[in-house]
C-alpha positions as CSV (number, residue, x, y, z in Angstrom):
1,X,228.3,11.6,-91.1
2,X,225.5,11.1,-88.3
3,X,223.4,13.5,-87.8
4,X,222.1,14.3,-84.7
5,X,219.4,16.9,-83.3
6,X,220.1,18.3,-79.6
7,X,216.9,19.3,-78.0
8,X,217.2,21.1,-74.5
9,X,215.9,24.6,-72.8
10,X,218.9,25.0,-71.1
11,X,221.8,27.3,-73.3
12,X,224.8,26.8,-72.2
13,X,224.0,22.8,-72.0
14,X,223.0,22.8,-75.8
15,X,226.1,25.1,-76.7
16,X,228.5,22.5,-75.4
17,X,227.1,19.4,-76.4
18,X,226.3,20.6,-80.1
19,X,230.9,21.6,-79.4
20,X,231.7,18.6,-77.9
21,X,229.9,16.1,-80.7
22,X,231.0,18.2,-83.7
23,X,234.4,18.3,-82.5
24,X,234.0,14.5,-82.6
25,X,232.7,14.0,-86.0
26,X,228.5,14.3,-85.7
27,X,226.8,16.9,-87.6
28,X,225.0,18.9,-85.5
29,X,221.4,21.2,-85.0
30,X,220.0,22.2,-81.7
31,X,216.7,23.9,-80.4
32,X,215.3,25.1,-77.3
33,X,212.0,23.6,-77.0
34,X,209.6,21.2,-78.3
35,X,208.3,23.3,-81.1
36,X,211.2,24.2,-82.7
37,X,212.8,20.7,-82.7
38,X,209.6,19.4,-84.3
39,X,210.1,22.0,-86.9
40,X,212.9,21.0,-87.6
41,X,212.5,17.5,-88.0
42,X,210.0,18.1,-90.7
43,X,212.5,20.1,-92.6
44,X,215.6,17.8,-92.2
45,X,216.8,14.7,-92.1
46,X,218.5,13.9,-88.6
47,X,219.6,10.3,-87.8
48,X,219.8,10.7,-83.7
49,X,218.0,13.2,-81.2
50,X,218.7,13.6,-77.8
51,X,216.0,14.5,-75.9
52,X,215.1,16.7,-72.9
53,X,211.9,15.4,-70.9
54,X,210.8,18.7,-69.2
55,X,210.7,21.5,-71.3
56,X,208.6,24.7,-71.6
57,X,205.5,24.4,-73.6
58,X,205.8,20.7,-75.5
59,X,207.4,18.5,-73.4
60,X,210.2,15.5,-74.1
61,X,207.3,12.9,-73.7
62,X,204.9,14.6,-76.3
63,X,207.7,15.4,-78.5
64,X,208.7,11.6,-78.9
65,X,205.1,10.5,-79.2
66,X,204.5,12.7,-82.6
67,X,207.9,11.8,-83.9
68,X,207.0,8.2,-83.3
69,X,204.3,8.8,-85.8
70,X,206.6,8.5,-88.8
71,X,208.2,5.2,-89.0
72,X,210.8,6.8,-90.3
73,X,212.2,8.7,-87.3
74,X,215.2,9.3,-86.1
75,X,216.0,7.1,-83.0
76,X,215.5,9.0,-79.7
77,X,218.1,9.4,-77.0
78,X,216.9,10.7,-73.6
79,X,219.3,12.9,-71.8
80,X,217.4,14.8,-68.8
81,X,218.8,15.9,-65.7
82,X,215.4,15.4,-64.2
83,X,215.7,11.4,-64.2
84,X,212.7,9.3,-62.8
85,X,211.7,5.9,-62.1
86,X,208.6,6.8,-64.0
87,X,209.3,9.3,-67.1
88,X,212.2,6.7,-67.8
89,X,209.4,3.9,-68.0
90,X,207.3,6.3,-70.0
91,X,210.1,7.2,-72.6
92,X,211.2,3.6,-73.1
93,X,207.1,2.8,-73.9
94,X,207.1,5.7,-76.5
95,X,210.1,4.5,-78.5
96,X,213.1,5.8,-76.8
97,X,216.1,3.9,-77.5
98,X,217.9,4.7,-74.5
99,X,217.7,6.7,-71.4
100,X,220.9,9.1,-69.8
101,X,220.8,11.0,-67.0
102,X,222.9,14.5,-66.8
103,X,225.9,14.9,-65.9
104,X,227.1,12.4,-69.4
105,X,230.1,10.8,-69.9
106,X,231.0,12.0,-73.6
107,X,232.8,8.8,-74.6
108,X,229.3,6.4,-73.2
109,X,227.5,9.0,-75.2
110,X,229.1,8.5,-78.4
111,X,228.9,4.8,-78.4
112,X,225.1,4.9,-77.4
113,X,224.6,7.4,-80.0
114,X,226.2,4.8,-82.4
115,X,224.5,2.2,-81.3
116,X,221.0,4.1,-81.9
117,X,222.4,5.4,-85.4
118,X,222.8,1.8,-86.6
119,X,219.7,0.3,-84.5
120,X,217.4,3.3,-86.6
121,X,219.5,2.2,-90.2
122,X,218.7,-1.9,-89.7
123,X,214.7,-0.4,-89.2
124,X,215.1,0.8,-91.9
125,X,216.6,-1.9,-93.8
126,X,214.1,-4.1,-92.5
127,X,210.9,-1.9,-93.3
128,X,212.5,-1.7,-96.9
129,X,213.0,-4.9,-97.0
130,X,209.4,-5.8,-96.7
131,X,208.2,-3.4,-99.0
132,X,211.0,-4.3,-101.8
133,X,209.4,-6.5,-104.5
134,X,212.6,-7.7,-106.8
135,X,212.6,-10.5,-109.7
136,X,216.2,-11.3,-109.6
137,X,218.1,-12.5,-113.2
138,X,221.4,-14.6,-112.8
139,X,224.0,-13.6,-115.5
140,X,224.0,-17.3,-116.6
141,X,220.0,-16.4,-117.6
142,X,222.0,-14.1,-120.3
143,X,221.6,-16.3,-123.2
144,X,222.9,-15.5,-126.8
145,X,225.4,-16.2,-129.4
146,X,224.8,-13.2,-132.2
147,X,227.2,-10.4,-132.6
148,X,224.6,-8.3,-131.8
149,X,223.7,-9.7,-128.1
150,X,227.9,-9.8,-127.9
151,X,227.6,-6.6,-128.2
152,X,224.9,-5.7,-126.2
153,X,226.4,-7.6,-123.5
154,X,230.3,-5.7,-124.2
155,X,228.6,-2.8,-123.0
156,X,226.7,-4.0,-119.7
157,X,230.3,-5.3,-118.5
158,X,231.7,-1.3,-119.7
159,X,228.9,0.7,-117.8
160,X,228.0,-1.6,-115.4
161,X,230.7,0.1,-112.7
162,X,229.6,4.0,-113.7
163,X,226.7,5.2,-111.7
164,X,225.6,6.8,-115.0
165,X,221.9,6.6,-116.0
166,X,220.9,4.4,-118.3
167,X,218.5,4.0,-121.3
168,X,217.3,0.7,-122.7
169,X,215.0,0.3,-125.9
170,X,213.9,-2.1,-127.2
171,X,210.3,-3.9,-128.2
172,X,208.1,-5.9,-126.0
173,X,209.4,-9.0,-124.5
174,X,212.8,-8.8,-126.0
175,X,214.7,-8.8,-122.4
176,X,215.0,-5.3,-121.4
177,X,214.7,-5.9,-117.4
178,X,217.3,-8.5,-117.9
179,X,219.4,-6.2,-119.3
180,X,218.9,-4.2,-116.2
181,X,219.1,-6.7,-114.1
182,X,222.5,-7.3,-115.6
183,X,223.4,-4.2,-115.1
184,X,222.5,-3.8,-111.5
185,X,224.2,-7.4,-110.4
186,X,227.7,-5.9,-112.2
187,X,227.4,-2.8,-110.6
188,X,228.9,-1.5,-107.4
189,X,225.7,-1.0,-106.2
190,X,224.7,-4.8,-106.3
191,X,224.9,-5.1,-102.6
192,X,222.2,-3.2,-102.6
193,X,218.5,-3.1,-103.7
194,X,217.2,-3.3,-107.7
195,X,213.7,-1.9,-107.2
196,X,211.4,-2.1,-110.7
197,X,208.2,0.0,-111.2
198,X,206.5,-0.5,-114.4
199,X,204.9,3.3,-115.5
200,X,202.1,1.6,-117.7
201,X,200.2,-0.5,-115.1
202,X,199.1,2.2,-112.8
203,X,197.4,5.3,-112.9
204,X,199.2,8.9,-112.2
205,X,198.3,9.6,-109.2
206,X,199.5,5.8,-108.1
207,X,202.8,6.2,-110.4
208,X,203.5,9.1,-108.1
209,X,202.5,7.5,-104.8
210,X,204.7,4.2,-105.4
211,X,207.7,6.4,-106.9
212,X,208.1,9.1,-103.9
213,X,205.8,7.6,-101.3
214,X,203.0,9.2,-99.4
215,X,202.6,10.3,-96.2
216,X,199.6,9.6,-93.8
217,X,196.1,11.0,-95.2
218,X,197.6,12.3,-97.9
219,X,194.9,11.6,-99.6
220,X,191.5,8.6,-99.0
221,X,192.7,5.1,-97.9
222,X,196.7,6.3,-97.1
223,X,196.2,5.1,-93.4
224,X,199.7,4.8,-92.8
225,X,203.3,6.5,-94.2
226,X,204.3,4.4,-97.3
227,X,207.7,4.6,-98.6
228,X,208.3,4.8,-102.1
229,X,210.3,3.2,-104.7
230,X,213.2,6.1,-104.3
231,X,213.2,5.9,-100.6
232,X,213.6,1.7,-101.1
233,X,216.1,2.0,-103.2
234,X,218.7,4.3,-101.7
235,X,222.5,3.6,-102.5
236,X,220.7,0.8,-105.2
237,X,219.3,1.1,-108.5
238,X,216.3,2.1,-109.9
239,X,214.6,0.6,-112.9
240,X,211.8,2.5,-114.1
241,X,210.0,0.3,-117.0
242,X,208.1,2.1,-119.9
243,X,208.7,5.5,-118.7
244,X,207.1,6.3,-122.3
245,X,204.3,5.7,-120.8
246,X,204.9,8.2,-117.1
247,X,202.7,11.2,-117.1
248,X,204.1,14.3,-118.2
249,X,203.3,16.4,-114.5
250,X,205.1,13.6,-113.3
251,X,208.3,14.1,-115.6
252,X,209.1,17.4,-114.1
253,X,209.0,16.0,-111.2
254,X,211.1,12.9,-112.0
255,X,214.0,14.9,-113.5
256,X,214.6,16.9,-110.1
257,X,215.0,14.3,-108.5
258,X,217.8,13.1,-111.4
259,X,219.1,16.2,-110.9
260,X,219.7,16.9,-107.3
261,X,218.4,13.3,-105.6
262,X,215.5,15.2,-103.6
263,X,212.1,14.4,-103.1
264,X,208.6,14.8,-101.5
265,X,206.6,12.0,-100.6
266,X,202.7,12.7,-101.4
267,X,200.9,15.0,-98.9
268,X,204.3,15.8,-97.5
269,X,206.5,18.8,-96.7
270,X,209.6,17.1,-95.8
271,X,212.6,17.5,-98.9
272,X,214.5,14.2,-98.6
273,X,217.8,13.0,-100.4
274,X,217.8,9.1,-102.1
275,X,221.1,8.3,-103.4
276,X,220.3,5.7,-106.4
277,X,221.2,4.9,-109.8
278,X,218.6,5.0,-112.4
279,X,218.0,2.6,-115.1
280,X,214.9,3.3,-117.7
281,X,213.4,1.4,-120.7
282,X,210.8,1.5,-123.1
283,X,209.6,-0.2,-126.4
284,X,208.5,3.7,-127.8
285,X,210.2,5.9,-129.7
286,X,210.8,9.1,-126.9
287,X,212.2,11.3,-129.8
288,X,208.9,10.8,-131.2
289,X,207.4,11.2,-128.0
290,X,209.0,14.6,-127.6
291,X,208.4,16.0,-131.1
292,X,204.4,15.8,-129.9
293,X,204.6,17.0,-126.9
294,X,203.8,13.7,-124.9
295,X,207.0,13.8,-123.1
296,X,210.2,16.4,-121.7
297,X,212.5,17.2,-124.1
298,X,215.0,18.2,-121.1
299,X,214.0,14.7,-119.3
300,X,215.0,12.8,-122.5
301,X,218.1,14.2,-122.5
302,X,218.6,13.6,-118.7
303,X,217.6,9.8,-119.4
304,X,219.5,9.3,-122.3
305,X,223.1,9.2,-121.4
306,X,224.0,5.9,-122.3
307,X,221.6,3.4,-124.3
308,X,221.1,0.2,-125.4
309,X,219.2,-0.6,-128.2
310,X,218.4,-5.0,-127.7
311,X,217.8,-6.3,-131.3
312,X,214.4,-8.2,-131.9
313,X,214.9,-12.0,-132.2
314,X,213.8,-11.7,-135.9
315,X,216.9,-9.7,-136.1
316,X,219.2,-12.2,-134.0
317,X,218.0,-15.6,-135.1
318,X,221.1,-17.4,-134.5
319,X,220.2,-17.1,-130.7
320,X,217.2,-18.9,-131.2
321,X,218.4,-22.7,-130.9
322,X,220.5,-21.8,-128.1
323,X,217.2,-19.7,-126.1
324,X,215.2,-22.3,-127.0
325,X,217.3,-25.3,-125.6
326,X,218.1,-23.0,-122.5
327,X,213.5,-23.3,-121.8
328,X,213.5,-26.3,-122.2
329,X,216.1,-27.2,-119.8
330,X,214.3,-24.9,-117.1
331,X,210.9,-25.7,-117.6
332,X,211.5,-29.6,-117.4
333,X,213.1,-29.0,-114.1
334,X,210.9,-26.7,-113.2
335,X,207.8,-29.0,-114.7
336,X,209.5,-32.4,-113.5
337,X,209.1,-33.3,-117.1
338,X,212.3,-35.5,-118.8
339,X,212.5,-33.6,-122.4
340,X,215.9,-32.8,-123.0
341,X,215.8,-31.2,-125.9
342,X,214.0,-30.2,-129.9
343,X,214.3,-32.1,-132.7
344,X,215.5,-31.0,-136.3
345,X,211.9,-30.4,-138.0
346,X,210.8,-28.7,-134.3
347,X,213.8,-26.5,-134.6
348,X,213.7,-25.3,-138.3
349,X,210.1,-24.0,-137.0
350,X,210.9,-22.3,-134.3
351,X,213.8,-20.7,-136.7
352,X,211.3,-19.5,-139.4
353,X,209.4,-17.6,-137.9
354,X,209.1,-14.5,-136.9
355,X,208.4,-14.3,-133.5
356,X,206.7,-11.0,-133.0
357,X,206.4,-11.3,-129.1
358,X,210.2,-12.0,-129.1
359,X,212.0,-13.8,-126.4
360,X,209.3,-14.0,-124.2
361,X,206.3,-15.3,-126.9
362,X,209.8,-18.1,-127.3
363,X,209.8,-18.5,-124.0
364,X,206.3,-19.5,-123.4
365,X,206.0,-21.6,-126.5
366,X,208.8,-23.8,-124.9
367,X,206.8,-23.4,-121.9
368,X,204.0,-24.9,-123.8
369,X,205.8,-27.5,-125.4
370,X,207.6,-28.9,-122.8
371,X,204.0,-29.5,-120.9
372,X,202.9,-31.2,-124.1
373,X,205.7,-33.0,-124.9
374,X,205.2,-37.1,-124.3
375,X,208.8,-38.2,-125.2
376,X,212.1,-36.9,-124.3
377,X,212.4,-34.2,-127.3
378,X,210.2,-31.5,-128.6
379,X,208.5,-32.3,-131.8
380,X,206.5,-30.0,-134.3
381,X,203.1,-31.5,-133.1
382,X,204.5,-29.9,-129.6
383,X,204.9,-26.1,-130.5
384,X,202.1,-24.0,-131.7
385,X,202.6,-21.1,-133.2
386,X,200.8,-19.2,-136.3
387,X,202.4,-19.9,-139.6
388,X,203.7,-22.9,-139.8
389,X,201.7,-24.6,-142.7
390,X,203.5,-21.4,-144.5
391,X,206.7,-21.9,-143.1
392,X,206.7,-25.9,-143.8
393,X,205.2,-25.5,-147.4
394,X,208.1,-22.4,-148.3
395,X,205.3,-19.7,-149.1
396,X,206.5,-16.4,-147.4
397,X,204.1,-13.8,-145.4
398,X,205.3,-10.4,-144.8
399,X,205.9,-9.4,-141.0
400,X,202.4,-7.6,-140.4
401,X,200.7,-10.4,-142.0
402,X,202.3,-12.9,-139.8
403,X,201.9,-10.7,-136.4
404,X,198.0,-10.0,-137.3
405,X,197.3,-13.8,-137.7
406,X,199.2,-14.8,-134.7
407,X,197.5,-12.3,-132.9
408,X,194.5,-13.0,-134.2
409,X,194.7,-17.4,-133.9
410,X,195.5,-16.6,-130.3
411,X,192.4,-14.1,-129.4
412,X,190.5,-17.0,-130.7
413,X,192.0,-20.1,-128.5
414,X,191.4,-17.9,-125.8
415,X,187.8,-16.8,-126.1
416,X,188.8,-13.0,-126.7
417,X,190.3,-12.6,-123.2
418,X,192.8,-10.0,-124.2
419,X,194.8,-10.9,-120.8
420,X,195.3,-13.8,-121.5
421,X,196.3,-13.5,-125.0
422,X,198.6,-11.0,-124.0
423,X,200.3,-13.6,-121.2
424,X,201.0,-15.7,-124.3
425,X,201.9,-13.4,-126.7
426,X,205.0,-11.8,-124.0
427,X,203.4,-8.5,-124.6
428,X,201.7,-6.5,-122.1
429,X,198.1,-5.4,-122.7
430,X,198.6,-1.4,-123.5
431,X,200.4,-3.3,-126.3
432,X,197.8,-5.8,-127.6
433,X,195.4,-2.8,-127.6
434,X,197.3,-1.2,-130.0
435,X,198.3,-3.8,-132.0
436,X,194.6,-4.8,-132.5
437,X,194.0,-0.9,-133.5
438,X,196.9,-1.3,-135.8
439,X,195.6,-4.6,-137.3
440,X,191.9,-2.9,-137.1
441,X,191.5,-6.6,-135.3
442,X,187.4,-6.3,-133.4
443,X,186.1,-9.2,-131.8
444,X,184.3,-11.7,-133.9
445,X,181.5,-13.8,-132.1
């Protein structure tokens, strides 16, 4: 239903027009000067106003000029019965999207106030459009042949239709925005956008900014209203990555909005409504989480509807031939190389071990491989990974022992630079850190 605000000093005139458009479908507020509509405005949400030039106290023109302010406006009809050459010049300048003159036809009304109601919904579009940031997966990027991924995969096809939140776990680099991505593209929201924020790369006052928005000089450097992730996403789907990680004054906050689909950008007074489906993930234990304190019981409750636990590769290693072959196939396009596939002794490596950075530590071995690679096939000299004089001669390492030399072998090919190590390890840097605690891993020089 549009909603449209009807702003005139004259009674009778607002009393009829806020009868004659309800009667016709519109939802429907009115006020009798400047003031009050701007009031209102902050308070609600309206899609269309139409707008009376001369007023008492704020007039039609300085009305439009604050409202102009927030790029998310409604669109702006002028109706006056006090038509000139020059306030119609001076409305059109200040973002009018038409101009009428009283006495109205009620049927040219209603079209122009459809036409303004889907002229202020392509904005819109178009200013979320430039903002939205997406990595898109194809389902044919889905790549597997364990029971457990056939599983795993069951279950996207069963939820994907339900608008029901969703809770993936799993550890780093084992495919968990893929899974969402999955999820999202079967959905019957897939029309619409898939908007990721990872909670562990920024800080909480940022989290906060880029979930809800903020609204101009909310607070140093906010020159201009942003829109946030919520806003973006409306009738789409939200995937909020290690929300392990979101601040707890943030949670409350974040489960409201679950609850009831309202919001407040930053600095702002305005409640608004964003319909979107919300996907999570994370690579902690939350019921851990919650037994110390460090996160909402009542918000791990809200998230945890349905989950999906993805299996480690270690776990799942029939899928590694078929993952592997899949790389190399894309990164020799991608590369221009001509290897076309692994041969046996590459492949019984790449088996063995026990790939700690899971699917994407695979991925960029291959990566690697495929750039190294001189002949059509991948051979052992071509992959390097940690463990392989162990794996080649039969002598076993437990897991920890395995992960802490890997770890460690890469710090040192890359000088210590943690970032990069923790590019090539799939795992993001929060992680490395505290691996390297775990491992009591310190720089050697």
């Amino acid at each position: 239903m549009i909603k449209v605000l009807v702003v005139d000093d004259e009674e009778p005139f607002r009393r009829l027009l806020k009868k004659e458009l309800t009667r016709k479908g519109f939802s429907v507020e009115v006020a009798g000067d400047g003031e009050v509509a701007l009031d209102l405005i902050v308070r609600n949400l309206f899609d269309v106003v139409l707008l009376d030039i001369v007023m008492p106290g704020i007039d039609g023109i300085t009305v439009m000029k604050r409202m102009m302010q927030d790029p998310s406006s409604p669109a702006i009809i002028v109706l006056t019965g006090k038509a000139t050459v020059e306030t119609a010049v001076e409305a059109m300048k200040n973002g009018a999207y038409d101009y009428l003159t009283k006495p109205y036809k009620l049927d040219e009304l209603m079209i122009i106030i459809n036409r303004a109601y889907e002229y202020r919904r392509l904005k819109m579009k178009n200013q979320q459009l430039q903002q939205e940031l997406i990595r898109k997966e194809s389902p044919q990027d889905f790549v597997y042949r364990s029971r457990q991924m056939e599983d795993v995969f069951t279950m996207i096809k069963k939820i994907a239709p339900t608008d029901s939140t969703v809770f993936i776990y799993g550890e780093s680099g084992t495919g968990k925005e893929l899974i969402a991505n999955l999820i999202w593209r079967f959905s019957r929201r897939s029309d619409n956008p898939l908007i990721a924020l990872n909670c562990a790369t920024l800080s909480e006052n940022l989290i906060e900014s880029e979930l809800f928005g903020h609204e101009k000089g909310a607070f140093t450097n906010a020159f201009q209203t942003k829109y946030g992730i919520v806003e973006v996403a409306d009738r789409g789907t939200l995937f909020l990555d290690e929300i392990g990680e979101m601040p707890l004054s943030l949670q409350a906050k974040l489960l409201r909005f679950l609850d009831s689909g309202e919001f407040r950008r930053v600095g702002g007074n305005k409640t608004l409504k964003s319909d979107v489906r919300v996907i999570t993930a994370t690579n902690r234990d939350l019921a851990e989480l919650v037994k110390k304190a460090e996160f909402r019981q009542d918000l791990y409750y809200r998230l945890n509807v349905i989950n999906i636990r993805i299996p480690p590769l270690r776990e799942r290693k029939e899928d590694i031939q078929d993952l592997a072959e899949f790389f190399v196939r894309k990164y020799s396009l991608r590369l221009s190389k001509t290897v076309k596939g692994i041969d046996e002794r590459a492949l019984n490596i790449l088996k063995n071990y026990t790939w700690p950075g899971n699917v994407r530590e695979l991925e960029n071995v291959i990566e690697r491989a495929v750039i190294l690679s001189d002949t059509e096939v991948i051979r052992p000299e071509d992959i390097s990974i940690s463990q392989i004089a162990h794996i080649e001669e039969g002598q076993q390492a437990s897991l920890d022992e395995v992960e802490r030399s890997h770890i460690l072998r890469i710090l040192r090919e890359t000088g210590w630079n943690q970032s990069r190590a923790s590019q090539i390890l799939g795992i993001d840097r929060k992680t490395l850190y505290l691996k390297l605690k775990k491992y009591e891993i310190k720089e050697q020089i």
